[in-house]
C-alpha positions as CSV (number, residue, x, y, z in Angstrom):
1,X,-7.3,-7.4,7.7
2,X,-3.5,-7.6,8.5
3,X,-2.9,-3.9,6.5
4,X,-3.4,-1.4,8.8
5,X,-6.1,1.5,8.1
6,X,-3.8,4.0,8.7
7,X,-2.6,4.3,5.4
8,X,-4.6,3.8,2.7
9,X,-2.0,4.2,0.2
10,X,-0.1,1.0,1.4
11,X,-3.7,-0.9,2.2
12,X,-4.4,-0.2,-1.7
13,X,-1.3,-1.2,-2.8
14,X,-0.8,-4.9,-0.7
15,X,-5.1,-5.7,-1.5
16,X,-3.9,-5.2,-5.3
17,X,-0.9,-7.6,-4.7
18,X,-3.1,-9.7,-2.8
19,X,-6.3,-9.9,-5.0
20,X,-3.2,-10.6,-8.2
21,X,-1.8,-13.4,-6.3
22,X,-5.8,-15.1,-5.4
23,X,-6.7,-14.5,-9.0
24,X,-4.3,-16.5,-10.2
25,X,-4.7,-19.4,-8.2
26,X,-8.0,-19.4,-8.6
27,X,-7.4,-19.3,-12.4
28,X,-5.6,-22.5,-11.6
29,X,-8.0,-24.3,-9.4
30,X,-11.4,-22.4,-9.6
31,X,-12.9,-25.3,-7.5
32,X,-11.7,-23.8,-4.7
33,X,-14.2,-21.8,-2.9
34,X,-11.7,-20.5,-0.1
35,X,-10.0,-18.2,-3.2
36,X,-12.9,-16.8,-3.9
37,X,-14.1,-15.7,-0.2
38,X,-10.6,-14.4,-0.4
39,X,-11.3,-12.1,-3.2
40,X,-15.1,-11.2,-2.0
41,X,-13.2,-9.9,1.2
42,X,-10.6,-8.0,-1.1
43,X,-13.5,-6.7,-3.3
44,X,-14.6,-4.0,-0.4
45,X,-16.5,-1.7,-0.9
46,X,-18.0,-3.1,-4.0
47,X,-20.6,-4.9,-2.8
48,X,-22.2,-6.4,-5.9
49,X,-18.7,-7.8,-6.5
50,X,-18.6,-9.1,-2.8
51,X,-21.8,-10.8,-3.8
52,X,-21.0,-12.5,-6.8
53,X,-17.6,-14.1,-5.2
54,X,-19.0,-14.7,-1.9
55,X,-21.9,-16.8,-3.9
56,X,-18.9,-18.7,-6.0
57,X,-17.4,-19.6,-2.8
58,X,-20.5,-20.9,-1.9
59,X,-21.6,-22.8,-5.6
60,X,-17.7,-24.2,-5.4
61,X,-16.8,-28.0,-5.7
62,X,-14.7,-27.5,-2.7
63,X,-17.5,-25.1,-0.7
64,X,-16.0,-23.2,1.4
65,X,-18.8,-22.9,4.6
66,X,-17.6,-19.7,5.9
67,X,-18.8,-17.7,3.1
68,X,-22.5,-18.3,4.1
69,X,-21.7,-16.1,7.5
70,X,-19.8,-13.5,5.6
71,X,-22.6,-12.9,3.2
72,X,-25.2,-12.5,5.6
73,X,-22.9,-10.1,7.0
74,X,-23.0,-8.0,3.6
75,X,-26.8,-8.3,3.7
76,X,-27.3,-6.8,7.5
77,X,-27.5,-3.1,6.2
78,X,-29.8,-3.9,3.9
79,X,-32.0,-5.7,6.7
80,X,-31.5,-3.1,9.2
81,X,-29.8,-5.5,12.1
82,X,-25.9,-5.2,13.1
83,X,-24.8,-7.5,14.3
């Protein structure tokens, strides 16, 4: 992510701008699926969030493909591989 770590007070506060910003525009053209990778990566740490928008991205008139690597990304704790 572009925010640095370092501070978690400023991370906080740009991924609420952020996640404000993709919520409306997916609000305005929810077949979008790249909006709602967007928020999935935004949603960290909750995972079942993640889940739900990641599979949105996915189920999307406009699909957007990269979704299908970052979900299998949130799975890989679950399957005991890191990757």
């Amino acid at each position: 992510m572009a925010i640095e770590d370092e501070d978690i007070r400023d991370r906080e506060t740009w991924a609420g701008v952020a996640r404000l910003w993709y919520s409306k525009a997916a609000d305005r053209s929810p077949e979008v699926g790249r909006l709602y990778h967007h928020l999935a990566i935004l949603a960290r740490p909750n995972g079942l969030q993640q889940l739900y928008l990641y599979s949105r991205s996915l189920t999307s008139v406009q699909v957007f493909h990269s979704a299908r690597e970052s979900i299998l990304t949130l799975f890989n704790p679950l399957m005991g591989r890191s990757e």
